[in-house]
Each structure stands twice: as structure tokens, then as C-alpha cells.
N, CA, C and O of each residue as an XYZ file, in Angstrom:
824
protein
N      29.108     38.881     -7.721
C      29.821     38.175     -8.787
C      30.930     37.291     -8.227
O      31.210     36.243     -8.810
N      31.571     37.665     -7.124
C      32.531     36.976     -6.268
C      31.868     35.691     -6.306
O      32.055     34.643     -6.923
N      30.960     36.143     -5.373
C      30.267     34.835     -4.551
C      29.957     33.636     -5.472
O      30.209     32.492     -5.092
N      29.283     33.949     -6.966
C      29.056     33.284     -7.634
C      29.940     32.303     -8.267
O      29.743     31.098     -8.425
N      31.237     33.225     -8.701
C      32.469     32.405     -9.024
C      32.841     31.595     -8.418
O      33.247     30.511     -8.836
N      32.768     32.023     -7.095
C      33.376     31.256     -6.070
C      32.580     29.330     -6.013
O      33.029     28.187     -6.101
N      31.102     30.038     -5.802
C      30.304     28.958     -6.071
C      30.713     27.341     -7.335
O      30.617     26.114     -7.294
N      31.157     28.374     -8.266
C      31.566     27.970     -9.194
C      32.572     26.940     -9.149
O      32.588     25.738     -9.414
N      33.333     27.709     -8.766
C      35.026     26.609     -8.951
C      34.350     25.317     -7.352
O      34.956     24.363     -6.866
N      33.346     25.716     -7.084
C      33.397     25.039     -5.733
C      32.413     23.324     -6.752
O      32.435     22.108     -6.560
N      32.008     23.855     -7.338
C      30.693     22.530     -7.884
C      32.204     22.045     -9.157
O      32.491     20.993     -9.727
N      32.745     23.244     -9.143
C      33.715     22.317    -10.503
C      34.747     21.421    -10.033
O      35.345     20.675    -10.808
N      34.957     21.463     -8.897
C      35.842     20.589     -7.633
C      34.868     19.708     -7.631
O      35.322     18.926     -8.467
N      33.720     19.195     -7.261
C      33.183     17.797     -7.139
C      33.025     17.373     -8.308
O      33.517     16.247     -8.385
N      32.442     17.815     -9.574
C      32.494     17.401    -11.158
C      33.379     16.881    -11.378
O      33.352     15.754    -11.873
N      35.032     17.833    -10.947
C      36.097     17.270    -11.192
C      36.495     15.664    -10.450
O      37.179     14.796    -10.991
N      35.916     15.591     -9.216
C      35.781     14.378     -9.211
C      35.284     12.948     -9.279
O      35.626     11.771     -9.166
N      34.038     13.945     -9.586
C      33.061     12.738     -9.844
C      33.310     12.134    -11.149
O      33.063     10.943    -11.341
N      33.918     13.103    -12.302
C      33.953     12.489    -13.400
C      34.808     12.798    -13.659
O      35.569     11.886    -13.335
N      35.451     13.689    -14.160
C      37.175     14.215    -14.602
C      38.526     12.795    -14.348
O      39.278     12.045    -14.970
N      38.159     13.116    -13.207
C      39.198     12.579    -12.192
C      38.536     11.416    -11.403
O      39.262     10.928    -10.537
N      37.161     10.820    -11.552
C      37.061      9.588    -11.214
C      37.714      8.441    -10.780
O      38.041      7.628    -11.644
N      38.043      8.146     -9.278
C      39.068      7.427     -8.585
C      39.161      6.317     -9.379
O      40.291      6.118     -9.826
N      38.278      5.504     -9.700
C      38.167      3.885    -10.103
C      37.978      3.825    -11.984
O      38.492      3.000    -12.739
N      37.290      4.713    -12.258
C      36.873      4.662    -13.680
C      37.575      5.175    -14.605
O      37.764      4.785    -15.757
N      38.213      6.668    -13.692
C      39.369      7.661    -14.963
C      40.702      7.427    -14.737
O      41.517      7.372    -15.658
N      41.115      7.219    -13.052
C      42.367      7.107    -12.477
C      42.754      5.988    -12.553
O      43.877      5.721    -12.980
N      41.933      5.127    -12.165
C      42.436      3.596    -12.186
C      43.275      3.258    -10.635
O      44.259      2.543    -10.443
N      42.489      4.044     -9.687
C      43.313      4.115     -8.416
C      42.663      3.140     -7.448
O      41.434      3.111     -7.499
N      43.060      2.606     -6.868
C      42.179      1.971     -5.072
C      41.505      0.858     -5.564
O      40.580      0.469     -4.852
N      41.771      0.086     -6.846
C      40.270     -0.823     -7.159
C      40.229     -2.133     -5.994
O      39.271     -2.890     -5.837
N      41.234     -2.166     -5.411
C      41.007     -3.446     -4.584
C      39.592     -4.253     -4.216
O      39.220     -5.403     -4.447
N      38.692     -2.597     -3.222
C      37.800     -2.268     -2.968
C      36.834     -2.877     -4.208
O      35.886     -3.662     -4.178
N      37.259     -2.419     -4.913
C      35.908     -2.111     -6.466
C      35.752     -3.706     -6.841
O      34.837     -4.095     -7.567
N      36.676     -4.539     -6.309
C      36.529     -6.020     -6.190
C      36.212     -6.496     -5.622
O      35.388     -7.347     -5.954
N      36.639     -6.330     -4.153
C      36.600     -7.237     -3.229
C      35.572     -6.833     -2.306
O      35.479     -7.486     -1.267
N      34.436     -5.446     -2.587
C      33.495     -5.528     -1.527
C      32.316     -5.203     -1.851
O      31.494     -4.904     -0.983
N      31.951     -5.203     -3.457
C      31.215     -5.087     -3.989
C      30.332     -5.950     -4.924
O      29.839     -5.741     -6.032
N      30.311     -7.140     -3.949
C      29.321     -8.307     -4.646
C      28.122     -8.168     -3.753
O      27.581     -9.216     -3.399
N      27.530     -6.797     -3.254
C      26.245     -6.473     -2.727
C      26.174     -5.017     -2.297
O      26.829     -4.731     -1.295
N      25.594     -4.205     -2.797
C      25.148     -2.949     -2.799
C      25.288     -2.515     -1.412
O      25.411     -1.290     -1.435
N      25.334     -3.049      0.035
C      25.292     -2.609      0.920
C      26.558     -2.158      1.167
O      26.781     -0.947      1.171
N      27.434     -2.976      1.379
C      29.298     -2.903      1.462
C      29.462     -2.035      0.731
O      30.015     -1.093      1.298
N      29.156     -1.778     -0.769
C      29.636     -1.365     -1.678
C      29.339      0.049     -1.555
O      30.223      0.712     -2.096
N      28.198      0.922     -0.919
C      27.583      2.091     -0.370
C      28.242      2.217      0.813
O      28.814      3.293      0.637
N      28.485      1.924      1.670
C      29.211      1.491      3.282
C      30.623      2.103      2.646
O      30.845      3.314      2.648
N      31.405      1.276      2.186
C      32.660      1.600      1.875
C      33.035      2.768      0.951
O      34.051      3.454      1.065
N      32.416      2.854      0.350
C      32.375      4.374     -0.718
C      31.863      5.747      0.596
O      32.546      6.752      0.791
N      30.603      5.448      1.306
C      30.864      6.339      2.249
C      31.477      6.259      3.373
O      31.154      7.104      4.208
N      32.645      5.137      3.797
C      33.599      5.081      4.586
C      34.921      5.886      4.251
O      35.654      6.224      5.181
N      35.292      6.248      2.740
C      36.285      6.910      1.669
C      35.772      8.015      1.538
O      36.577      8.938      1.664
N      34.614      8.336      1.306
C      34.347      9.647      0.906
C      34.665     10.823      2.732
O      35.366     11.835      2.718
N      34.119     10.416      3.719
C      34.215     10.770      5.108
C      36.063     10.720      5.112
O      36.607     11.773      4.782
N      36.560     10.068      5.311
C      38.217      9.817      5.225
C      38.869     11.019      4.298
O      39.559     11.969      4.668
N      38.321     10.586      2.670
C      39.007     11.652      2.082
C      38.694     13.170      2.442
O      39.581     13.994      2.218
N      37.761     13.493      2.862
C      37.094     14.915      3.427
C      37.534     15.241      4.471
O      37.740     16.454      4.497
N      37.899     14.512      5.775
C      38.249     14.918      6.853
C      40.310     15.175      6.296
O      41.105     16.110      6.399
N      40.360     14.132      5.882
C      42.246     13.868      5.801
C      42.378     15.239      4.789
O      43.267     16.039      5.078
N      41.690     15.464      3.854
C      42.189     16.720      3.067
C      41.705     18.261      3.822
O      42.232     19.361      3.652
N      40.943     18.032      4.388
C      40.851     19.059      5.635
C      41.807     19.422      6.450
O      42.189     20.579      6.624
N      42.187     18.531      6.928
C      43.333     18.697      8.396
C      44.283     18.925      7.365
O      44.296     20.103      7.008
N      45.251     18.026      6.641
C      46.037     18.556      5.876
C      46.488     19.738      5.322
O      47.651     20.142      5.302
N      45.309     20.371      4.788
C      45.065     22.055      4.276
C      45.400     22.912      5.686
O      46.198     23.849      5.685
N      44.792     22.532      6.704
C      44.897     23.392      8.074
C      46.246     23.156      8.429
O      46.752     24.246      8.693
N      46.948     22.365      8.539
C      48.043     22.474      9.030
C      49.367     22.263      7.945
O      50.353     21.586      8.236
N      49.172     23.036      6.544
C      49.626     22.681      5.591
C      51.490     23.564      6.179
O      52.621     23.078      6.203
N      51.046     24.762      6.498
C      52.189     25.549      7.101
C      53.030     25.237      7.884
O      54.141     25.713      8.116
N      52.446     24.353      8.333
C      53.673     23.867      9.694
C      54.024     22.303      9.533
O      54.331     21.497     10.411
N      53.866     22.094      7.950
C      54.602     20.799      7.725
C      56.006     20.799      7.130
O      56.010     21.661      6.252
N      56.900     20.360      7.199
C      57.911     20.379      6.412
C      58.229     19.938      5.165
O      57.917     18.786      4.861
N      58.665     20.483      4.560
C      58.890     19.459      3.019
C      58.920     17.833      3.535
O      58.080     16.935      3.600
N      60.445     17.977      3.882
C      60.811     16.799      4.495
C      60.271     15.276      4.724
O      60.516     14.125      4.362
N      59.292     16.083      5.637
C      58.732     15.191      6.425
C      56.962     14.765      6.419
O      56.214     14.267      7.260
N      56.768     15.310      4.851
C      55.504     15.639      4.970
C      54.651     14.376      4.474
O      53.453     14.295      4.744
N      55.265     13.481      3.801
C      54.665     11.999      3.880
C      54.400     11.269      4.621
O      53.316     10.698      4.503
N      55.261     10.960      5.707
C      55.056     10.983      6.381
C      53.714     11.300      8.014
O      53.153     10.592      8.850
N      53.765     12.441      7.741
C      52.656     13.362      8.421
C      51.197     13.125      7.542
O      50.162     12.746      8.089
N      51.302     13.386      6.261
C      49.989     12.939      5.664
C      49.335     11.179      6.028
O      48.143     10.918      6.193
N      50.368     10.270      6.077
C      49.993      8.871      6.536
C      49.632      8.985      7.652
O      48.557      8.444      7.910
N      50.100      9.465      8.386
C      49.756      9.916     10.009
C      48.206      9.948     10.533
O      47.491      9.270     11.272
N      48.094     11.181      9.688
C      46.392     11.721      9.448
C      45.925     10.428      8.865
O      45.584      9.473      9.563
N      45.922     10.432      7.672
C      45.214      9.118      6.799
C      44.434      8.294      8.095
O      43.305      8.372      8.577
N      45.781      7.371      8.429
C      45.817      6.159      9.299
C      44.922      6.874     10.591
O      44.352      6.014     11.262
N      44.744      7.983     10.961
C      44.046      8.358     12.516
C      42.557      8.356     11.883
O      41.653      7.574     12.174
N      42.507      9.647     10.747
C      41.269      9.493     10.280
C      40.327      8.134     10.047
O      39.149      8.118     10.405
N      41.187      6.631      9.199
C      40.950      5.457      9.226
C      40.731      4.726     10.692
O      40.090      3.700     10.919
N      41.245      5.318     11.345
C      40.617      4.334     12.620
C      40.127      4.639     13.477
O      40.050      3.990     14.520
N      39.356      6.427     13.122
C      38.300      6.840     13.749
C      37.043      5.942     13.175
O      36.021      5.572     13.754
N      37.577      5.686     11.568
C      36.392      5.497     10.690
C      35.570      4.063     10.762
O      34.420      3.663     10.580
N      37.092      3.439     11.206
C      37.271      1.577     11.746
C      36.427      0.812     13.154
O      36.007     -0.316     13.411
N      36.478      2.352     13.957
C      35.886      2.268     15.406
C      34.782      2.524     14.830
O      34.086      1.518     14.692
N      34.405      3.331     14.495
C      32.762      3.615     14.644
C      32.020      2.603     13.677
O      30.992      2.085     14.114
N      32.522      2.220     12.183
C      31.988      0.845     11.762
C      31.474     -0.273     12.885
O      30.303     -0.531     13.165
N      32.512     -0.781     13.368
C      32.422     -1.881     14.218
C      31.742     -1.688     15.192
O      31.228     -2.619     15.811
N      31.564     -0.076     15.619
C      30.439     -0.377     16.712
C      28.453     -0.048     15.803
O      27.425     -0.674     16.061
N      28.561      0.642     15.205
C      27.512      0.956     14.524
C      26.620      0.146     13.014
O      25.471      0.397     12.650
N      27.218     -0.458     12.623
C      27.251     -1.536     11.653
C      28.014     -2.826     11.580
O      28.582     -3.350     10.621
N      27.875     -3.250     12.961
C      28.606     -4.574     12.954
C      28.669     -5.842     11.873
O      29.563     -6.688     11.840
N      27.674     -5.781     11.123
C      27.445     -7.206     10.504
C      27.928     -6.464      8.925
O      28.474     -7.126      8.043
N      27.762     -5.707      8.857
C      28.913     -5.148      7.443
C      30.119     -4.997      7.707
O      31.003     -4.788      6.877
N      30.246     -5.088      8.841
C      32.168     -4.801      8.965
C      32.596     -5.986      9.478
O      33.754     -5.976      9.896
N      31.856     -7.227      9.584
C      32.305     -8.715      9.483
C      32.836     -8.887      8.349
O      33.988     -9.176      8.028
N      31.808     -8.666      7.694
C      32.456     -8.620      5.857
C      33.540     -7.884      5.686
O      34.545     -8.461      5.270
N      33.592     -6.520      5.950
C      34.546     -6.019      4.694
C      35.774     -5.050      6.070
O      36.705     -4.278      5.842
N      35.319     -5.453      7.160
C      36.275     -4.497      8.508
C      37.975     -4.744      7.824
O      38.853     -3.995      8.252
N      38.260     -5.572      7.009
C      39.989     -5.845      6.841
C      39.948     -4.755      5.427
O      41.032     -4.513      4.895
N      39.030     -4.295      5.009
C      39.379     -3.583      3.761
C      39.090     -1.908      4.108
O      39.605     -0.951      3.530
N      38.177     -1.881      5.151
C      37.924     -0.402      5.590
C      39.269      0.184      6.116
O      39.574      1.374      6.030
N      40.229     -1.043      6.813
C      41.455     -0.648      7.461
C      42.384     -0.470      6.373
O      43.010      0.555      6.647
N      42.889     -1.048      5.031
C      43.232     -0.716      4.234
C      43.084      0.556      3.467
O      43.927      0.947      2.659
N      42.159      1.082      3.706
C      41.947      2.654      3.358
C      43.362      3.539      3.275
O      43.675      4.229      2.305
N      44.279      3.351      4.688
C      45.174      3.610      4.834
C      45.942      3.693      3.455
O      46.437      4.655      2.868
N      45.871      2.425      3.159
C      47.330      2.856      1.879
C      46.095      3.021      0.809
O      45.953      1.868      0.402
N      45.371      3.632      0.306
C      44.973      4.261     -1.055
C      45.717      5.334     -1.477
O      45.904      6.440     -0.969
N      46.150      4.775     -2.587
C      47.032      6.071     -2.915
C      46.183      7.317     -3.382
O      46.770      8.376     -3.602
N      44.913      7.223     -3.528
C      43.906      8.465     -3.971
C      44.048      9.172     -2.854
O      44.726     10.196     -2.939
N      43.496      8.836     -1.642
C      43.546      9.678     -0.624
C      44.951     10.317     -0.641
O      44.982     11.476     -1.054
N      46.147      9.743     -0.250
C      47.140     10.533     -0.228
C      47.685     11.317     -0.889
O      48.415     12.186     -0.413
N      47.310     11.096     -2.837
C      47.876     11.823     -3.692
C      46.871     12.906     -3.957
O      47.008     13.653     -4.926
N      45.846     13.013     -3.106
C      44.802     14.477     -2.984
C      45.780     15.643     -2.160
O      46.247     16.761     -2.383
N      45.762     14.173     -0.585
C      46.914     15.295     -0.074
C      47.800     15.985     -0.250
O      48.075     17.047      0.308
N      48.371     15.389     -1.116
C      50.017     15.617     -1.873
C      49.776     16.278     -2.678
O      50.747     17.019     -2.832
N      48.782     16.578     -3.577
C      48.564     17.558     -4.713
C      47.648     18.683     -4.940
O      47.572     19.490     -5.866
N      46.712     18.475     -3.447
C      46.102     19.569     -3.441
C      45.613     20.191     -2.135
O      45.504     21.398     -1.923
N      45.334     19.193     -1.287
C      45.206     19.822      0.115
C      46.330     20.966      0.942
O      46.172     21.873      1.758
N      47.709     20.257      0.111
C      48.575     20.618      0.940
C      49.249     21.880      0.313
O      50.421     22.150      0.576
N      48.358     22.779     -0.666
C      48.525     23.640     -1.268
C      47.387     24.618     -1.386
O      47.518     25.678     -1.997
N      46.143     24.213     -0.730
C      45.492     25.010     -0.878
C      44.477     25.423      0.572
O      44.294     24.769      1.599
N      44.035     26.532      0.229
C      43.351     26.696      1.615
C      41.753     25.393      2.146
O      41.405     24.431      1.460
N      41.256     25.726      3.184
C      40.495     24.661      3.819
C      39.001     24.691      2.616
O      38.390     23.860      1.945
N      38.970     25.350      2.731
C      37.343     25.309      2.042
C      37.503     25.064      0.452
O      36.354     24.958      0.025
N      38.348     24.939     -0.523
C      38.695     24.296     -1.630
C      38.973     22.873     -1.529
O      38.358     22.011     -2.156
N      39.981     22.650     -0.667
C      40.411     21.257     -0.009
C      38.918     20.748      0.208
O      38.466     20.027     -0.681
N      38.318     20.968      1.014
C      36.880     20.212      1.350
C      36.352     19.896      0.132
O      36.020     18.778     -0.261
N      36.296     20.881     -0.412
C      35.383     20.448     -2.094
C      35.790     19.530     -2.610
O      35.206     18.456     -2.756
N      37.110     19.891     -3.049
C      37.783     18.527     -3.724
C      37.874     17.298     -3.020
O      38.021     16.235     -3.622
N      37.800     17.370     -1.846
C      37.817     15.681     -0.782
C      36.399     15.334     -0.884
O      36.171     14.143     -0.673
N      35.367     16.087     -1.161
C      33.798     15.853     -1.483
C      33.451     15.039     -2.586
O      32.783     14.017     -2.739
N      34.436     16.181     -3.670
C      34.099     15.583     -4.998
C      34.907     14.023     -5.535
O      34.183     13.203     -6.099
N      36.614     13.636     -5.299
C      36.770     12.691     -5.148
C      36.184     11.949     -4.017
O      36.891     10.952     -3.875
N      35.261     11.949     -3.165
C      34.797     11.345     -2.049
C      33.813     10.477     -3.132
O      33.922      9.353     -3.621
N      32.967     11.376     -3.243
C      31.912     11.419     -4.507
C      31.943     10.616     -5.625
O      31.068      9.847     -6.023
N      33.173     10.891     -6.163
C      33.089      9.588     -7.373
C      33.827      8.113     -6.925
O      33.754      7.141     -7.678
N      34.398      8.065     -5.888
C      34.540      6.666     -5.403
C      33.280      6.162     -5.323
O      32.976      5.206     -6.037
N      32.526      6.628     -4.601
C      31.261      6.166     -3.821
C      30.291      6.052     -5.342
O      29.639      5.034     -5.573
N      30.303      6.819     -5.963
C      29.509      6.770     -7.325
C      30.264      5.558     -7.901
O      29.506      4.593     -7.999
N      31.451      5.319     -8.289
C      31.547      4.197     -8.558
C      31.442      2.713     -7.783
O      30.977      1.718     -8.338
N      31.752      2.723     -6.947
C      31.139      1.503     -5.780
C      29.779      1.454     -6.187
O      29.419      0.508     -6.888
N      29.115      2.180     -5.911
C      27.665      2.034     -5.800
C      27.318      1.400     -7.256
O      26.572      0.421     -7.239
N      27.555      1.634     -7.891
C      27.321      1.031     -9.434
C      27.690      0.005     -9.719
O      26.943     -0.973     -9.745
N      28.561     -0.022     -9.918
C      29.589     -1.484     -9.806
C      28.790     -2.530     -8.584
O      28.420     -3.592     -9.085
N      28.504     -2.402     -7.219
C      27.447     -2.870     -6.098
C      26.470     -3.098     -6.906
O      26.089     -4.252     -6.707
N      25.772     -2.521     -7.840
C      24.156     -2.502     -7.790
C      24.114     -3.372     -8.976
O      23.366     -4.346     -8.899
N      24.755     -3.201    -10.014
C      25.034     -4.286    -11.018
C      25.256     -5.869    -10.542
O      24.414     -6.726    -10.812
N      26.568     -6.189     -9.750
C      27.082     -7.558     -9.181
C      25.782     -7.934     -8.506
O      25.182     -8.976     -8.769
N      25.513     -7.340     -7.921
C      24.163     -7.644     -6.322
C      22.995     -8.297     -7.671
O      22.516     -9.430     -7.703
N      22.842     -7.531     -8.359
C      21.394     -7.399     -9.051
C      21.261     -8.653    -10.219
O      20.202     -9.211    -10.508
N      22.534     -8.938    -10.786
C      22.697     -9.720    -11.327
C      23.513    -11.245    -10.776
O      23.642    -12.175    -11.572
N      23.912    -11.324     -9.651
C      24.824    -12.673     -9.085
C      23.985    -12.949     -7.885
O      24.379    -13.660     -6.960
N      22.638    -12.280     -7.927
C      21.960    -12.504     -6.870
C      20.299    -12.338     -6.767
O      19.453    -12.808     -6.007
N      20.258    -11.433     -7.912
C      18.462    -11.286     -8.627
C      17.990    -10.753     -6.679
O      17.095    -11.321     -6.054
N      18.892     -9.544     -6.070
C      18.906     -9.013     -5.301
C      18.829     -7.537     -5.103
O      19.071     -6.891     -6.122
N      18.604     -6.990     -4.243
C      19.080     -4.994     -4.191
C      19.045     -4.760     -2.358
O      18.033     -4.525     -1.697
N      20.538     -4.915     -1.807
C      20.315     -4.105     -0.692
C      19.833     -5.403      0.500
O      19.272     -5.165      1.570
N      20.278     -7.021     -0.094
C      19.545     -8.356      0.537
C      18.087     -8.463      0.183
O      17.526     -9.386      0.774
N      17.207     -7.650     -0.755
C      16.148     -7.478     -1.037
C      15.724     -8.424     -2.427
O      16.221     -8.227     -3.536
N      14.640     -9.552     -2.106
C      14.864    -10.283     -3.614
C      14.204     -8.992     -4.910
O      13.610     -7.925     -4.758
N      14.561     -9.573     -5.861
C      14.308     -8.635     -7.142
C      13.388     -9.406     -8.143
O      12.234     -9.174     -8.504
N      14.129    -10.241     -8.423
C      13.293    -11.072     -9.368
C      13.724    -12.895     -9.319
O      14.798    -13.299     -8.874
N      12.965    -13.523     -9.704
C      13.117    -15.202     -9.694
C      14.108    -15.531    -10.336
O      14.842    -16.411     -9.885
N      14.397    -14.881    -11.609
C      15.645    -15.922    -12.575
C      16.397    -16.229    -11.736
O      16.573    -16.007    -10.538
N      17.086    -17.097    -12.966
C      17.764    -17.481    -12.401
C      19.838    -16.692    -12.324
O      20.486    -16.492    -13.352
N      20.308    -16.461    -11.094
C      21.166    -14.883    -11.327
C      22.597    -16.044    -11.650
O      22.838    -17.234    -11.448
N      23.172    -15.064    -12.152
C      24.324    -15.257    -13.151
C      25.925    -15.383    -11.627
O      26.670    -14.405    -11.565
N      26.146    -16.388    -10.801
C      26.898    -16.813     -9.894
C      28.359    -16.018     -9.701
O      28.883    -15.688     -8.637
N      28.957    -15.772    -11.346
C      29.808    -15.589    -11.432
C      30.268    -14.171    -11.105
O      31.446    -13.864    -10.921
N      29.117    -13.243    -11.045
C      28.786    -11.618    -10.730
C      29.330    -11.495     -9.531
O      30.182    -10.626     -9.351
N      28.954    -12.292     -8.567
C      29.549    -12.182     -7.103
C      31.418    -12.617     -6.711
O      32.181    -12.304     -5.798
N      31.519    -13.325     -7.738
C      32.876    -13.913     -7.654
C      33.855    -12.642     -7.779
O      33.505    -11.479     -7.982
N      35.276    -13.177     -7.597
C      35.998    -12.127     -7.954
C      36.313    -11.965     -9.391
O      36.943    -10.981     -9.778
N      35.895    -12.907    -10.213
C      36.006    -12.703    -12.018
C      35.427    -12.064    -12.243
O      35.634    -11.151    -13.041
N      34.465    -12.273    -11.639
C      32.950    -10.943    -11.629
C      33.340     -9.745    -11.475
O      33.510     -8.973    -12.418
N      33.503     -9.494    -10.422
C      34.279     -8.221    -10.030
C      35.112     -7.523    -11.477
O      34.638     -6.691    -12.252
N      36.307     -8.083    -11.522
C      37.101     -7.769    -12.521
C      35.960     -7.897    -13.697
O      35.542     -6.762    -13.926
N      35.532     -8.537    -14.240
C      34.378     -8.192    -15.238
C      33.607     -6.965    -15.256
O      33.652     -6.079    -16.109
N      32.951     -7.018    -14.294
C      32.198     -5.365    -13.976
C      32.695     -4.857    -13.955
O      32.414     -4.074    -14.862
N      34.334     -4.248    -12.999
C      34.708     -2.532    -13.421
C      35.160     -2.653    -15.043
O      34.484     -1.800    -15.616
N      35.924     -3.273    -15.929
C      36.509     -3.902    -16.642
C      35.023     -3.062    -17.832
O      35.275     -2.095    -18.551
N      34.040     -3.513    -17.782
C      32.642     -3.042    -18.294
C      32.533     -1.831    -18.069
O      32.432     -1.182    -19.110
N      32.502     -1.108    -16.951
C      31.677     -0.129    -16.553
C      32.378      0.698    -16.577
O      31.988      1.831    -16.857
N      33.697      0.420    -16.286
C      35.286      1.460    -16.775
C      34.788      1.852    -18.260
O      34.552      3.046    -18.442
N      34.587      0.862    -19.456
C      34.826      1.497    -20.325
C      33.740      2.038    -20.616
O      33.950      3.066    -21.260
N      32.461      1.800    -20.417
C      31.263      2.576    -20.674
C      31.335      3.898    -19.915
O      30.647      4.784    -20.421
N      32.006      4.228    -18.827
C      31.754      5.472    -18.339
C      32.775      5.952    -19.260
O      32.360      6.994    -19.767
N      34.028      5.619    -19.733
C      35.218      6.505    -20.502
C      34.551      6.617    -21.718
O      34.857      7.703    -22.209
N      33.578      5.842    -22.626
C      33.033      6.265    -23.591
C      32.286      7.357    -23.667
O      32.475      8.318    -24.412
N      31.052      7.139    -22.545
C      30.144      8.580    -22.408
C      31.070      9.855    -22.326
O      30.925     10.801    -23.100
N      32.283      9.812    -21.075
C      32.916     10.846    -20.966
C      33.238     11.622    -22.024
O      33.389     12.844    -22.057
N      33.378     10.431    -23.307
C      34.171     11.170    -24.369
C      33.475     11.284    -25.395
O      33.937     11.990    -26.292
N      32.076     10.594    -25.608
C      31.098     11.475    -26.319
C      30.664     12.421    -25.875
O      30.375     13.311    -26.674
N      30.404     12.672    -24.297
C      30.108     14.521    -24.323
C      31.190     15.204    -24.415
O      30.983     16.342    -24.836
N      32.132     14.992    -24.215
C      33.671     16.213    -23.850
C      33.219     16.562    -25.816
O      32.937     17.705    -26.175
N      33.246     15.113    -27.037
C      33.211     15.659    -27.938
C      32.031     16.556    -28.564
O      32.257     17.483    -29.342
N      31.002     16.251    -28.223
C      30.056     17.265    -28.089
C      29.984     18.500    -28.038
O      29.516     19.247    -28.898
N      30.638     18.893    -26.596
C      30.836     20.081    -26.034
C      31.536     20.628    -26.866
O      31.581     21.853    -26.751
N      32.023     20.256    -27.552
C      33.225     21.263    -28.657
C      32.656     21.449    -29.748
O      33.225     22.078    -30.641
């Protein structure tokens, strides 16, 4: 029965972020990204799993060395991590996917200041033990990347009659999808369609 519970609060930590607490859709946190690198499904998958790896490792270490931080000084120390984790994440882009990190290498380095990542740290890594921390850096990992990817597959599919550089169909695609109006158009859309569903099932459920 342990084990099961345990199981439990562990899937309700990624729920919680995939949808609860949704970085881009519920929080309204980090959208820079949700603009500026998501006028093609590839970047837009790339960078969601460049955040999701970051937030998982940074709320990891954090949790592990939560004891031997100081009040003080502990903002500090969390940017620390952030920024090391980010330019483990920065090196290995550039050597392993070079021609996506032409595109978007100045926004993967920005990772650094998301305030999602840090206010995980600040509110839950640094309070709880390692294997909760992981979940929750999974599950907000998770709904960044769920939202990128959507927001990607929409702009791409429609400002480009594309999927992935892959043609889709002949029409003729709508220009403005790829732009940055576009951008702001799509989350702007897809923000409120996901806060609607959210809140026809939450009312449901009751």
C-alpha cells in the first residue's frame, strides 16, 4: 500500500505539471521561447527537451545539496547550478545538433534566467528530498515541452504546410504563423483553449 501511494503522489507530480501548473499555458512563465523558437516543430521539440533535461538535473542537485545551503545565500547557489546545468546543455547542442543550434543556440543559453526553473528550485527542490524533486522537474519538464511541441506543430503546419521540414500539403500556408505575430497569436489561442478544457473537466470532476 506504501509503494502504491508512493507511486501515486509520484504520477501526481508530473500531472501537476503537465497541466495544473503548466509553465506556458497555466503559469504564464518563460514564453520568450514559446515565440521565438517555435515557427518549426524541430526547435520547438529540441528546446522543450533542452528545459525539460535542465529542469530535472537543476532540481536534483538542488534537493541533494539542499542542507548545506544557506538561507542567505541560496539564490544565488541555485543560479549557479541553473547556469552549469545550461552550459552542459549549450555544449552538447552545439556539438550534436549543430544546425538547430544555429537557430535557436542564443535562446538555449537564456534558459539561465527562466524563472520556472528557478522558482521549482525555490519552492520545491529545496525542500524536498531527491526522488520527489525529480518528479516534479519531470513533470514541469513535461509540460514545457508539451507546450512547445504544440504551439511548434500548429506554426510549422500552418506558416509552412510543413511537419519536422517535411512538406504536408500544397495550399497555400498562412506566412504570418511563422512570424512573431504568429507566435503571439498561437500561445494567445492555445493558452486559452487549454484553460478552457482544464476547466471543463476540473468542472466535471465535481
Amino acid at each position: 500500500m506504501a509503494q502504491t501511494a508512493a507511486t501515486t503522489d509520484y504520477l501526481g507530480l508530473i500531472k501537476n505539471g503537465i497541466f495544473k501548473e503548466n509553465t506556458i499555458f497555466k503559469l504564464a512563465l518563460s514564453l520568450c521561447p514559446s515565440i521565438a523558437v517555435t515557427n518549426n516543430l524541430r526547435n520547438g521539440v529540441l528546446m522543450g527537451v533542452a528545459v525539460l533535461f535542465v529542469q530535472v538535473m537543476v532540481n536534483i542537485t538542488i534537493s541533494l545539496m539542499r542542507k548545506f545551503i544557506h538561507a542567505r545565500i541560496r539564490l544565488p547557489i541555485f543560479m549557479l547550478v541553473i547556469s552549469g546545468w545550461v552550459t552542459v546543455t549549450d555544449m552538447t547542442m552545439a556539438a550534436f545538433a549543430r544546425e538547430a543550434y544555429k537557430q535557436m543556440g542564443l535562446y538555449i543559453q537564456l534558459i539561465v534566467a527562466f524563472a520556472s526553473i528557478l522558482a521549482r528550485a525555490e519552492m520545491f527542490a529545496s525542500k524536498n528530498k531527491m526522488v520527489p524533486s525529480m518528479f516534479d522537474g519531470i513533470g514541469m519538464g513535461l509540460g514545457f515541452l508539451f507546450s512547445l511541441t504544440i504551439i511548434s506543430f500548429f506554426r510549422e503546419i500552418l506558416g509552412k504546410g510543413s511537419l519536422w521540414g517535411f512538406p504536408v500539403f500544397d495550399a497555400k500556408p498562412l506566412l504570418i504563423m511563422i512570424l512573431p505575430a504568429g507566435g503571439f497569436f498561437a500561445v494567445g489561442l492555445l493558452m486559452g483553449l487549454f484553460n478552457w478544457v482544464s476547466t471543463r473537466n476540473g468542472s466535471k470532476s465535481h
